[in-house]
LUMKEMAR-9994 format. One line per 8 residues: number of its first residue (from 1); for each residue x negated, y, z of C-alpha. Coordinates in nm, 3 decimals, m for minus. Layout:
NUM = X Y Z  ...
//
This chain:
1 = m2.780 m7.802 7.820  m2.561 m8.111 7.879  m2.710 m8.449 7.708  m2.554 m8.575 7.417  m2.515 m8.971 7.467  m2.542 m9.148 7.154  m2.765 m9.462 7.260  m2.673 m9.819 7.160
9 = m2.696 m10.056 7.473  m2.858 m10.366 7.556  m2.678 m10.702 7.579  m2.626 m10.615 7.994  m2.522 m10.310 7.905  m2.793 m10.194 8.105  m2.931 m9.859 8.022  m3.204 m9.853 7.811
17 = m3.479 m9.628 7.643  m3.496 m9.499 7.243  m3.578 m9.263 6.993  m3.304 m9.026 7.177  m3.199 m8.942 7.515  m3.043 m9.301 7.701  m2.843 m9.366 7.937  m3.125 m9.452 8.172
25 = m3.281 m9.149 8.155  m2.895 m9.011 8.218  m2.897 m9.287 8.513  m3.207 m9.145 8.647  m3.074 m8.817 8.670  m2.738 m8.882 8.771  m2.842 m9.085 9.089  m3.191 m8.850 9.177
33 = m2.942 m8.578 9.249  m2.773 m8.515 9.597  m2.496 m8.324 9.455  m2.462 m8.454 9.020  m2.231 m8.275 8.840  m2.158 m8.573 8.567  m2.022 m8.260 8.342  m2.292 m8.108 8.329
41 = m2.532 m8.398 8.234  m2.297 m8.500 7.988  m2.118 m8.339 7.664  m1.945 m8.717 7.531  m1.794 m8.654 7.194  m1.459 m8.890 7.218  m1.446 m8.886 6.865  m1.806 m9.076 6.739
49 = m1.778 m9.505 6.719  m1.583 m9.741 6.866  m1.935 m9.910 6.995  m2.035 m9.592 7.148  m1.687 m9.536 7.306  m1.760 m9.893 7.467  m2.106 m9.787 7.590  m1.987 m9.503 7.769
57 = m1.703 m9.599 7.970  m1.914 m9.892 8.079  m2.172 m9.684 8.217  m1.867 m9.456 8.370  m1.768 m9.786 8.566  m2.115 m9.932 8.656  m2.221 m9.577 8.791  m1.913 m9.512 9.016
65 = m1.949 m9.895 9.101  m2.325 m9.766 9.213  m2.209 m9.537 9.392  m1.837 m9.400 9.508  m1.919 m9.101 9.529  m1.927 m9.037 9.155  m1.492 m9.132 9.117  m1.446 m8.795 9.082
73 = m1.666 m8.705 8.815  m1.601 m9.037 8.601  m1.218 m8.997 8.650  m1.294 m8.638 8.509  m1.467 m8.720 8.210  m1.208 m9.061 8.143  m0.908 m8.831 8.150  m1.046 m8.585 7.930
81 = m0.958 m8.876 7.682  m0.568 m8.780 7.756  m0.640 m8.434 7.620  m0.722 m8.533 7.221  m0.576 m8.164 7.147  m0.895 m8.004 7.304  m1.159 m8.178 7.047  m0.958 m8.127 6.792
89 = m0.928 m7.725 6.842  m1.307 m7.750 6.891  m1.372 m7.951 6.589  m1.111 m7.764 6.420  m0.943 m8.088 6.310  m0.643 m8.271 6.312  m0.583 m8.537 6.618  m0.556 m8.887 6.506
97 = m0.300 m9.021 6.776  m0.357 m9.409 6.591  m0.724 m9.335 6.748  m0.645 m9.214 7.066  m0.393 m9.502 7.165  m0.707 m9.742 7.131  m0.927 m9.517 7.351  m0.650 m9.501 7.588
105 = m0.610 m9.818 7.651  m1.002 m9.814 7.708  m0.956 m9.564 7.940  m0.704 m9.740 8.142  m0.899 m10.015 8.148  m1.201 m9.856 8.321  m0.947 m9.662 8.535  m0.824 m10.004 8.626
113 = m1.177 m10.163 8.726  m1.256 m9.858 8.911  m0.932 m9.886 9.132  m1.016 m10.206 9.193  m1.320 m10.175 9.312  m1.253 m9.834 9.494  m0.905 m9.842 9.615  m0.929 m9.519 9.790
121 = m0.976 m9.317 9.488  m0.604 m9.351 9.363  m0.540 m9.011 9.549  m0.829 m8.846 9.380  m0.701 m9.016 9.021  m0.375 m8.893 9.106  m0.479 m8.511 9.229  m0.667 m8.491 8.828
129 = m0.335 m8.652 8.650  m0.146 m8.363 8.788  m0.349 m8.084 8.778  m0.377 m8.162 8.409  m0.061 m8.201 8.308  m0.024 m7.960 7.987  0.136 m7.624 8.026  0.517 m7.585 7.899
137 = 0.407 m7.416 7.564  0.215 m7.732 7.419  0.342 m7.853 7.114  0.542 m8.186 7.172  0.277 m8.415 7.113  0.053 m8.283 7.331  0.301 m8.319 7.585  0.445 m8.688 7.497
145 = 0.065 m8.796 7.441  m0.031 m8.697 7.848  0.281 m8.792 7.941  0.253 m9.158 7.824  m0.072 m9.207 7.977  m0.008 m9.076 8.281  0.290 m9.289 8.371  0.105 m9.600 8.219
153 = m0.129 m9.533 8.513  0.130 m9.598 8.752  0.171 m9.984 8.580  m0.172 m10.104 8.770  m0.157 m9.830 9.073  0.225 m9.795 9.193  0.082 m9.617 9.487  0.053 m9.301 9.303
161 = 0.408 m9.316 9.117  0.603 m9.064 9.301  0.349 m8.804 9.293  0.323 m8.866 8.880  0.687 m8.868 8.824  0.704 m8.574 9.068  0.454 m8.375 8.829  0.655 m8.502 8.553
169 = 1.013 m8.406 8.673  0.808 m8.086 8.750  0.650 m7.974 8.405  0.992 m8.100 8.244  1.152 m7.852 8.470  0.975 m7.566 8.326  1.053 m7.688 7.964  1.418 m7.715 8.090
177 = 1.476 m7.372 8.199  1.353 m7.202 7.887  1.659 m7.343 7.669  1.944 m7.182 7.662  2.310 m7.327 7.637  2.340 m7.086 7.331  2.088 m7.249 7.105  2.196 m7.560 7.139
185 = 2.478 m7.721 6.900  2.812 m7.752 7.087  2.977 m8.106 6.961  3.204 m8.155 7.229  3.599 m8.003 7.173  3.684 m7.886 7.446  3.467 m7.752 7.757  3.541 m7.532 8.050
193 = 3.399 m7.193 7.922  3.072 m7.164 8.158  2.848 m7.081 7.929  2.674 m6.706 7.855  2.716 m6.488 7.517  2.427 m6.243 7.534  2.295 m6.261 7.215  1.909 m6.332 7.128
201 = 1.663 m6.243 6.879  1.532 m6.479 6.631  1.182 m6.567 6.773  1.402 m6.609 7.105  1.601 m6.862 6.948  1.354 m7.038 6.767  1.116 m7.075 7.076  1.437 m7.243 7.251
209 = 1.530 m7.485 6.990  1.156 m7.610 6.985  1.160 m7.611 7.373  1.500 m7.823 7.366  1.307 m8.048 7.085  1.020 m8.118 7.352  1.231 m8.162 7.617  1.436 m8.407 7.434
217 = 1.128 m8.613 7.355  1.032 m8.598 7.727  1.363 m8.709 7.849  1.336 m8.992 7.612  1.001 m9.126 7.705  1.096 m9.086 8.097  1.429 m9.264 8.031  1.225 m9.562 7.897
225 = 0.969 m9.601 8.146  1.286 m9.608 8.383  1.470 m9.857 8.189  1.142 m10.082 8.226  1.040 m9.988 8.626  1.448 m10.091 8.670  1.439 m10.398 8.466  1.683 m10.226 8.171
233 = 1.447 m10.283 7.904  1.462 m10.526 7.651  1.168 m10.696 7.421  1.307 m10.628 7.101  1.389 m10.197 7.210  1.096 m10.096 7.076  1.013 m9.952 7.438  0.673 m9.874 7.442
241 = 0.636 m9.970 7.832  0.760 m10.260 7.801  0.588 m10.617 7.888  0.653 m10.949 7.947  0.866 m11.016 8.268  0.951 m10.647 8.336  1.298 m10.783 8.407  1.238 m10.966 8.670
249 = 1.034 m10.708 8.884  1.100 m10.648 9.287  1.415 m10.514 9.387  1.250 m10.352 9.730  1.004 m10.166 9.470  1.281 m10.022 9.265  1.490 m9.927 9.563  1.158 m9.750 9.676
257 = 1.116 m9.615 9.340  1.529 m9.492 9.391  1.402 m9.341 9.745  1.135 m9.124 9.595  1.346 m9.004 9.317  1.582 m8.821 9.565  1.300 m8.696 9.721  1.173 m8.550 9.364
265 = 1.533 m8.437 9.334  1.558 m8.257 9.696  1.231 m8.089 9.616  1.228 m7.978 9.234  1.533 m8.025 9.066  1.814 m7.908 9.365  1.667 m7.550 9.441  1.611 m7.479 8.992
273 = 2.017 m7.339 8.913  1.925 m7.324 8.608  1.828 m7.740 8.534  2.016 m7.817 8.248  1.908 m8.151 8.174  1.632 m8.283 8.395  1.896 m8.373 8.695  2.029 m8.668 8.410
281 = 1.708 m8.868 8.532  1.905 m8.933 8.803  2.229 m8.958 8.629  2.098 m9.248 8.445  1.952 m9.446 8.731  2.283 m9.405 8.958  2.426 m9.610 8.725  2.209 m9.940 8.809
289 = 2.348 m10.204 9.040  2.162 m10.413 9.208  2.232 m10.689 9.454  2.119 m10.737 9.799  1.984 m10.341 9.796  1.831 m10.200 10.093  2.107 m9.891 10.051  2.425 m9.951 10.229
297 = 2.764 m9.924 10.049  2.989 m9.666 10.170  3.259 m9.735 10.409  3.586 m9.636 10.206  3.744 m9.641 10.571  3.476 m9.375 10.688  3.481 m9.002 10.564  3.141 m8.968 10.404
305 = 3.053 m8.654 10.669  3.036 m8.933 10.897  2.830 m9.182 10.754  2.523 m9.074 10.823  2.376 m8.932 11.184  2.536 m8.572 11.310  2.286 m8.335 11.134  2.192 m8.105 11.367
313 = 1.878 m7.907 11.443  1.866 m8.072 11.781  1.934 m8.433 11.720  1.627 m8.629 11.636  1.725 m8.988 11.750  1.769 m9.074 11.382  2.050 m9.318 11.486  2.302 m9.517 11.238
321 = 2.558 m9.673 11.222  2.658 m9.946 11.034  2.788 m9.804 10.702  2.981 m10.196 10.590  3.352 m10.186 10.595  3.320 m10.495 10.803  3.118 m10.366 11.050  2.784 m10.526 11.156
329 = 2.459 m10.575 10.951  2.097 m10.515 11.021  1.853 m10.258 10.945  1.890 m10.059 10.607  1.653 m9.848 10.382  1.862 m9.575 10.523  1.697 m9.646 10.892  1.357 m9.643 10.691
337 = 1.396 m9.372 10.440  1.297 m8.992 10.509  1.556 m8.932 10.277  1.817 m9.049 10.462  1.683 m9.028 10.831  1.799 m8.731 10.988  1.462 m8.572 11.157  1.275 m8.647 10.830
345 = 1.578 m8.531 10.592  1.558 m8.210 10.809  1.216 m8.142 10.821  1.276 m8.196 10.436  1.563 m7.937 10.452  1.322 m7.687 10.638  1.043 m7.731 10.341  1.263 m7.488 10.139
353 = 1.330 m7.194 10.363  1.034 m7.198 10.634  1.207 m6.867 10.781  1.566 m7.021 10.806  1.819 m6.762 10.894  2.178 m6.943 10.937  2.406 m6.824 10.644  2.709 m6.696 10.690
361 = 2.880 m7.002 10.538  2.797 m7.224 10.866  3.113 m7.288 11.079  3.032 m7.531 11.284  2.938 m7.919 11.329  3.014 m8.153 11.076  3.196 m8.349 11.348  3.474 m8.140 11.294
369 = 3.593 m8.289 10.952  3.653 m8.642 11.097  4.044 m8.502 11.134  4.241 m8.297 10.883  4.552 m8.110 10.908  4.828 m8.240 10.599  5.093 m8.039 10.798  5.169 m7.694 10.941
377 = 5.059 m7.547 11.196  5.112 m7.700 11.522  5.183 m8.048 11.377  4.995 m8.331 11.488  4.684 m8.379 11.290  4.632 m8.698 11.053  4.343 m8.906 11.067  4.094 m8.995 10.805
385 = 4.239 m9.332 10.702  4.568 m9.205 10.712  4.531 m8.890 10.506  4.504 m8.977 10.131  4.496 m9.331 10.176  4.260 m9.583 10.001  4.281 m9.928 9.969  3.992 m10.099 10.230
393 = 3.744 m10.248 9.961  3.637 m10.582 10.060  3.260 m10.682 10.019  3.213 m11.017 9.981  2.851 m11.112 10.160  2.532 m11.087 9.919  2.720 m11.083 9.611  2.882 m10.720 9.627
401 = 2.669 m10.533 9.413  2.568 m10.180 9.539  2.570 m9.860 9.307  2.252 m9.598 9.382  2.528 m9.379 9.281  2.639 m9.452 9.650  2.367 m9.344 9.801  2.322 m9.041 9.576
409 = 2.620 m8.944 9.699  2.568 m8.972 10.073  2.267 m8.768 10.052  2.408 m8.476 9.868  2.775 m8.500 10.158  2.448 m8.500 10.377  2.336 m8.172 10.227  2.626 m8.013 10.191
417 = 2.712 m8.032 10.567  2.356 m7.929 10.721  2.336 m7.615 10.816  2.008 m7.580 10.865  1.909 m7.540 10.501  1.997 m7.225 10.292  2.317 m7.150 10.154  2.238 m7.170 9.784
425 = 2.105 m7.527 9.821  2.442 m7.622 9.973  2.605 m7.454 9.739  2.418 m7.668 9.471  2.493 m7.964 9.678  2.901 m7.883 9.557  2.877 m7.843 9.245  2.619 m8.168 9.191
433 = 2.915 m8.343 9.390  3.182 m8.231 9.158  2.983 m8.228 8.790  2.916 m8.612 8.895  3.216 m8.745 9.012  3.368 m8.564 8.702  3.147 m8.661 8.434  2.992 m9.053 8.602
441 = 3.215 m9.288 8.430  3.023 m9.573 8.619  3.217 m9.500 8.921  3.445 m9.771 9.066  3.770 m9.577 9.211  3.751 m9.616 9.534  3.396 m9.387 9.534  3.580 m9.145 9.320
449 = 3.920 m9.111 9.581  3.662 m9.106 9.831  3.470 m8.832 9.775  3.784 m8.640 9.661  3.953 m8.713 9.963  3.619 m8.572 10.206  3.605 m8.247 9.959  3.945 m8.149 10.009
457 = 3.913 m8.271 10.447  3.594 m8.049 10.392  3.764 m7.743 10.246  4.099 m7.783 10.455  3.929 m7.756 10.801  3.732 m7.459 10.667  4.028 m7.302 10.622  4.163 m7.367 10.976
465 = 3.834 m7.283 11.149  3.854 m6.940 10.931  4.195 m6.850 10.824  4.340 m6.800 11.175  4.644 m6.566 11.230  4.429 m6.392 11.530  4.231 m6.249 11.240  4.342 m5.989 11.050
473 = 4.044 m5.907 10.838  4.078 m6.223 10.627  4.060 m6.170 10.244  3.887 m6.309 9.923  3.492 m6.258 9.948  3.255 m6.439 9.768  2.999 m6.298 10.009  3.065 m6.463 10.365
481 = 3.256 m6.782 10.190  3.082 m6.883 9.871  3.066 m7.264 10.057  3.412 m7.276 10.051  3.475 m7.139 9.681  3.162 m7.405 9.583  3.388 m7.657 9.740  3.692 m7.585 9.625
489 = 3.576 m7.550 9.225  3.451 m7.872 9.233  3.798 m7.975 9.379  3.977 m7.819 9.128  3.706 m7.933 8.838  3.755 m8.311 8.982  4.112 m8.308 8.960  4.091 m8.170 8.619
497 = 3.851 m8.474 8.516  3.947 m8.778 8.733  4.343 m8.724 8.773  4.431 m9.024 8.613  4.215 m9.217 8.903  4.315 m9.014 9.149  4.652 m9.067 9.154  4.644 m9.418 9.017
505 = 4.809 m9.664 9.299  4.818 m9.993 9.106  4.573 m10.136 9.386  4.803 m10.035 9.682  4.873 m10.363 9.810  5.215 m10.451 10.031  5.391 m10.135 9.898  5.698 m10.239 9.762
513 = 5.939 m9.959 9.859  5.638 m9.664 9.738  5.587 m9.559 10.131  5.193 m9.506 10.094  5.253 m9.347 9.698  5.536 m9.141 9.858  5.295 m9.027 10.152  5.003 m8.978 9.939
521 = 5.174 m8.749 9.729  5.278 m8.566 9.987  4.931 m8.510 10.150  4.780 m8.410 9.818  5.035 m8.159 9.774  4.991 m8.001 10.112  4.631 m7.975 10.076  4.624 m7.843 9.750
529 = 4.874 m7.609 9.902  4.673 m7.518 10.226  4.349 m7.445 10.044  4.493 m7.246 9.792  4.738 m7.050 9.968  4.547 m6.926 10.230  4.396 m6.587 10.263  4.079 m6.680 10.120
537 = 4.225 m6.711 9.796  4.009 m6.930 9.627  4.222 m6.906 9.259  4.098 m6.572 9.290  3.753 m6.623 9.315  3.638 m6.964 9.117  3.618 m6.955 8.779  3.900 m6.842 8.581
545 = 3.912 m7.168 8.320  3.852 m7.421 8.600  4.176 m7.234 8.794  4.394 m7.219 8.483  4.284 m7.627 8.366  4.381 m7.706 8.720  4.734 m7.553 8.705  4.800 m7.701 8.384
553 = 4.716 m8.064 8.545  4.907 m8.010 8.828  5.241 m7.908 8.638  5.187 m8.169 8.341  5.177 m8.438 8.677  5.406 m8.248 8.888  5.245 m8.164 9.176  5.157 m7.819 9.373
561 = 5.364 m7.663 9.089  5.379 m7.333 9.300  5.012 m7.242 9.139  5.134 m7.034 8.889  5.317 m6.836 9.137  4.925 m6.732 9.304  4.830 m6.670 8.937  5.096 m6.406 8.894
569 = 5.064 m6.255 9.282  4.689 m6.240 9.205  4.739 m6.009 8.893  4.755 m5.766 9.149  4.524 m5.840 9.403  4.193 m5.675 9.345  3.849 m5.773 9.531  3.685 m5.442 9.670
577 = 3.312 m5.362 9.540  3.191 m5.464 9.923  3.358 m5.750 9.894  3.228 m5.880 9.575  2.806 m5.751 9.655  2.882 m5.820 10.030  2.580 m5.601 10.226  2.323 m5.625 10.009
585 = 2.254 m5.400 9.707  2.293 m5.589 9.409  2.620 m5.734 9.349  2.652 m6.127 9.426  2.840 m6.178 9.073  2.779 m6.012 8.692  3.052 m6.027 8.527  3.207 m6.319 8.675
593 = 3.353 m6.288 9.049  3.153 m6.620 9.180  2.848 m6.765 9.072  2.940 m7.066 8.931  2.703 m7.370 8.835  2.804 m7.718 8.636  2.532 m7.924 8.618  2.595 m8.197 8.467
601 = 2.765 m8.048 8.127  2.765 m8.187 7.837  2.409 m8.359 7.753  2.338 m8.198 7.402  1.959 m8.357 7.359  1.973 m8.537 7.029  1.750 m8.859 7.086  1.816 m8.910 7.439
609 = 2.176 m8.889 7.440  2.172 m9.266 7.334  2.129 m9.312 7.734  2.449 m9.169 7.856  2.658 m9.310 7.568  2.830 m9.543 7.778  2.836 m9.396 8.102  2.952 m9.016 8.056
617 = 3.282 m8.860 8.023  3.393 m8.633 7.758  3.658 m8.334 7.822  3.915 m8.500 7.561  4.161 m8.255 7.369  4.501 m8.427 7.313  4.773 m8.202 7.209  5.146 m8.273 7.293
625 = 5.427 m8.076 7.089  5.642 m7.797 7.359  5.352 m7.748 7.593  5.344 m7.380 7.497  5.677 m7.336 7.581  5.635 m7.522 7.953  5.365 m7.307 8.003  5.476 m6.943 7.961
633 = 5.398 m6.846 8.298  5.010 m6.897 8.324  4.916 m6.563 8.198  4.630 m6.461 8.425  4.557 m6.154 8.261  4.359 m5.912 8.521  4.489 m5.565 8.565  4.303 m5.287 8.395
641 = 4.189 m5.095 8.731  3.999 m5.458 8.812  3.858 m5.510 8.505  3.692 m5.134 8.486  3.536 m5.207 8.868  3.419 m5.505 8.769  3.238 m5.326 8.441  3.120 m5.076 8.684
649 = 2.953 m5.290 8.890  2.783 m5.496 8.576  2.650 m5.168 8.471  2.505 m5.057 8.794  2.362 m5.403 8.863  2.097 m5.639 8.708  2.222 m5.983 8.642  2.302 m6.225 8.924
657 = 2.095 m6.513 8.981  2.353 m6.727 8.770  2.365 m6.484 8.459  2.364 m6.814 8.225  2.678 m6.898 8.330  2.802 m6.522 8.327  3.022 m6.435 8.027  3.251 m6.550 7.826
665 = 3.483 m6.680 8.144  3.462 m6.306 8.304  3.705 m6.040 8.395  3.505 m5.810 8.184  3.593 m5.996 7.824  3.682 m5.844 7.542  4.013 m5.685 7.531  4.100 m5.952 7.237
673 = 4.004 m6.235 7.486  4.259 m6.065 7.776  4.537 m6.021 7.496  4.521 m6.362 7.409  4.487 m6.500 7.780  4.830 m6.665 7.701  4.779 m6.835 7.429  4.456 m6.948 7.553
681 = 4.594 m7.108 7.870  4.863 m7.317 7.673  4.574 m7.448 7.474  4.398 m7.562 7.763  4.728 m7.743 7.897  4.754 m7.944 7.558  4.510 m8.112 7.633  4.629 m8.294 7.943
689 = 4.831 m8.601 7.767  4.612 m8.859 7.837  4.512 m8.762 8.145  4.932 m8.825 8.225  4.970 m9.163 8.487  5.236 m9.397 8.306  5.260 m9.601 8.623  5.509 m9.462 8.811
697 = 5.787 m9.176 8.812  5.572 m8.846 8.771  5.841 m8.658 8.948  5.918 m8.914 9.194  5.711 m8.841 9.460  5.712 m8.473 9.430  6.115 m8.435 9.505  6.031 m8.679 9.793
705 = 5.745 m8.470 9.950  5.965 m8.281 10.240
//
């Protein structure tokens, strides 16, 4: 039977002799044996004195100081002091948290002196942190209490901080998927309609509400420690990590910490579809600027499919170039970084699908988006500083300060354009490029035109590799081309979001007679017209309220205004059964015809929302009197013959692997929601007013175009 240890010790704290069972007698037995088991020669009750509290983690410390072999067991027994729930549902009790903080800290303290004198035995600390990290269906202070502790650990042994905040990000992930978009409280007026309307029982409901409670805590507590690893926090916050010259900690640390957060991205939170919230950890820290980072700005002059090394299966120089607009510069973190270094970031890639089979989205290297076609066919091809021109942004030495949103968004281009990782994750890699530029309000303009501009070079030489008049059998399919619908949603869901800075020109310098607004205009409108003319159809196959928004933007600014003219034609086109399962048995879509994922919607966590107050962007509704009648034309009401396949095939399949996002937005609504498709559109186009530019003649540019 394991010995109780209730002795008082000596003023050495050396083990001594009694009335009952001592710690030398425990010190005899612990060091006599080749092999001790510390759990079994001890059963420590957390709960008796502070004295006696004292007296054991000092002979915890002096015994592992003996001997190192004994970390594991003392790092055991210490943590147990993280799991306060456990005594209590032995002793049937309550847990006194005002307690447990003191013991804690005693804990830390001995985990401290141990490190200290045993360097080395971080990994084994860190291996017990994770493996003990409480299960999703602990009650919320269960899961705050661990989590506290275990990223105070990481204040006095930063070598172990991305493996904690890994197993964080990871248990939070589990918490995160439980909670559906239907039980929680929709404050925002106006959203694209994404989310599911199956219906739920009570206990259901009740278990998701108290998972969206934990998570909330979680996020809050994470968003902290952040705040002080990043030098956000402030004395007075009531942060519970914070201390004394937090503010003032090692830029080359948090850029590292940056680094391994991608990482924890790439590996966790990417590949989950159904991440809700978790992905805002990174939200929140792309909005941190920092001068003199290791990350590189981008190169406004550069498409972003070019600023990092050709990703390729075979290339494994790891190369760079210099990513300044100037040109020049020395070694970066993205040299440095397996994040950003090609071999490592495929090797990375490879983690997720060991038996890679190249999807059918791949067409080729990314090399070929460094030119894109604004004009028809056999017209000379523009090149990337030319098409959709942006003003060169000039960095001015060490005081430009450098966005991790930057380099967030290089490594999800980077992503999106390697082939060598499976479909779905590029597919992810979309729609986490199009929620973010949408929703970041952080973003200077030049970033957002910039990423707008490579989407639409992205989805325009698609179509030229693919929509060629040598083949006939071109058509809309979800199946073979769900890259190119990914891409071209989060087009159209930009647009709808970021118009106003899209087609802002008020930093065009030496323009006076509108030749680069004129030719601007003009290139947007041919690409807009290229993608979404062309056989693949993509108004056909993205999601019916993005489509719709994205007309009524482009008529309220005047551009593209022949989209309502591919929203009556495709009233009678009808995708096949084949062509909406593709080859294998279950269909690729529910109810909807593509899978469609937004990830960073509206952040609906009560007490952490405080985070993103200032650096998120709402959908605003603003009404304007006569839009109905402008608008009369934007019925997309499906045909009944399409809407009874498309029941057909909900019936005869199980739900796709988006179902959350199934619904509400499909061709199989309620025959209410398909008489009222009208009306419905025109309310969606009220709400464009603000989103109007005031700078310059809206219709200007368009009768100039030809």
């Amino acid at each position: 039977m394991p010995m109780e240890v209730h002795t008082q010790p000596t003023q050495t704290n050396t083990p001594t002799t009694g009335n009952i069972p001592s710690y030398e007698i425990l010190w005899n037995k612990a060091i006599s044996s080749s092999k001790p088991n510390l759990a079994d020669l001890i059963n420590f009750d957390w709960t008796q004195s502070e004295q006696t509290v004292n007296n054991f983690v000092d002979f915890l410390i002096n015994l592992v100081t003996f001997k190192s072999t004994f970390a594991f067991e003392c790092f055991s027994l210490l943590i147990s002091a993280f799991e306060p729930y456990k005594i209590a549902i032995k002793n049937q009790s309550k847990v006194s948290y005002e307690k447990w903080e003191l013991i804690s800290m005693k804990v830390h303290f001995s985990f401290n002196k141990i490190l200290s004198v045993i360097p080395l035995s971080s990994s084994i600390l860190a291996k017990l942190i994770v493996n003990k990290f409480p299960h999703k269906s602990h009650p919320a202070d269960v899961q705050h209490f661990y989590l506290k502790n275990a990223l105070y650990v990481t204040r006095y042994c930063s070598s172990i901080t991305q493996t904690i905040v890994s197993a964080a990000v990871s248990s939070m992930i589990q918490i995160d998927v439980s909670i559906s978009l239907d039980e929680m409280p929709d404050d925002e007026d106006l959203q694209f309609d994404i989310e599911g309307n199956a219906s739920t029982n009570t206990a259901e409901e009740q278990e998701g509400k108290i998972n969206a409670q934990k998570l909330d805590i979680l996020m809050n507590l994470m968003l902290d420690y952040f705040d002080v690893r990043f030098g956000l926090a402030k004395k007075d916050s009531g942060n519970i990590f914070y201390f004394d010259g937090c503010e003032l900690q090692d830029k080359s640390t948090q850029d590292d910490l940056f680094a391994n957060l991608v990482k924890i991205f790439d590996q966790t939170i990417l590949p989950t579809y159904k991440s809700k919230y978790t992905q805002y950890l990174l939200f929140y820290i792309c909005r941190i600027q920092h001068l003199q980072s290791h990350f590189p700005p981008l190169n406004t002059n550069q498409s972003l499919l070019q600023q990092f090394p050709s990703i390729s299966a075979n290339n494994n120089n790891g190369s760079s170039s210099s990513n300044n607009n100037g040109g020049g510069g020395g070694p970066t973190m993205m040299s440095t970084s397996p994040v950003f270094l090609t071999p490592s970031f495929n090797k990375l890639a490879q983690q997720h699908s060991p038996n890679f089979r190249k999807s059918p989205n791949s067409f080729g290297n990314s090399s070929g988006f460094n030119n894109y076609s604004t004009t028809n066919s056999g017209s000379p091809k523009k090149s990337f500083k030319n098409f959709l021109h942006i003003e060169p942004v000039q960095f001015s030495g060490t005081n430009h300060r450098i966005l991790y949103a930057e380099s967030f968004i290089r490594y999800l281009f980077g992503k999106l354009c390697n082939e060598t990782i499976h479909s779905m994750h590029r597919h992810a890699c979309a729609a986490y490029i199009g929620g973010f530029i949408s929703r970041a309000s952080f973003l200077p303009s030049h970033i957002t035109k910039l990423v707008f501009k490579d989407l639409l070079g992205f989805a325009m030489a698609y179509v030229e590799r693919v929509d060629v008049k040598s083949n006939p059998n071109i058509y809309p399919d979800p199946h073979n081309h769900s890259l190119f619908y990914s891409v071209c949603q989060s087009i159209y869901y930009i647009f709808c979001f970021r118009n106003s800075v899209i087609l802002d020109f008020t930093d065009f310098k030496n323009d006076k007679k509108d030749e680069k607004q004129r030719e601007f205009w003009q290139d947007l409108h041919a690409a807009f017209r290229k993608i979404s003319m062309s056989r693949l159809n993509p108004f056909k196959v993205c999601l019916k309220s993005v489509v719709r928004q994205f007309c009524c933007v482009c008529l309220r600014v005047g551009i593209f205004t022949k989209c309502t003219g591919i929203l009556k034609t495709n009233k009678n086109v009808l995708l096949s059964k084949s062509t909406i399962t593709g080859s294998s048995a279950a269909p690729t879509v529910s109810n909807n015809q593509f899978d469609s994922f937004f990830p960073f919607d509206p952040y609906l966590l009560f007490h952490s929302s405080k985070f993103f107050a200032n650096s998120y962007i709402h959908w605003k509704d603003i009404r304007k009197d006569g839009d109905e009648e402008n608008l009369e034309d934007l019925s997309d009401q499906e045909t009944d013959d399409e809407d009874d396949l498309l029941d057909k095939l909900s019936s005869e399949s199980d739900d796709s692997e988006f179902s959350d996002f199934d619904g509400s937005d499909s061709d199989s609504d309620s025959d209410k929601d398909c008489e009222d498709s009208d009306s419905e559109v025109e309310q969606l186009a009220t709400s464009l007013q603000n989103f109007t530019p005031e700078l310059y003649d809206l219709h200007y540019h368009f009768k100039h175009r030809n």
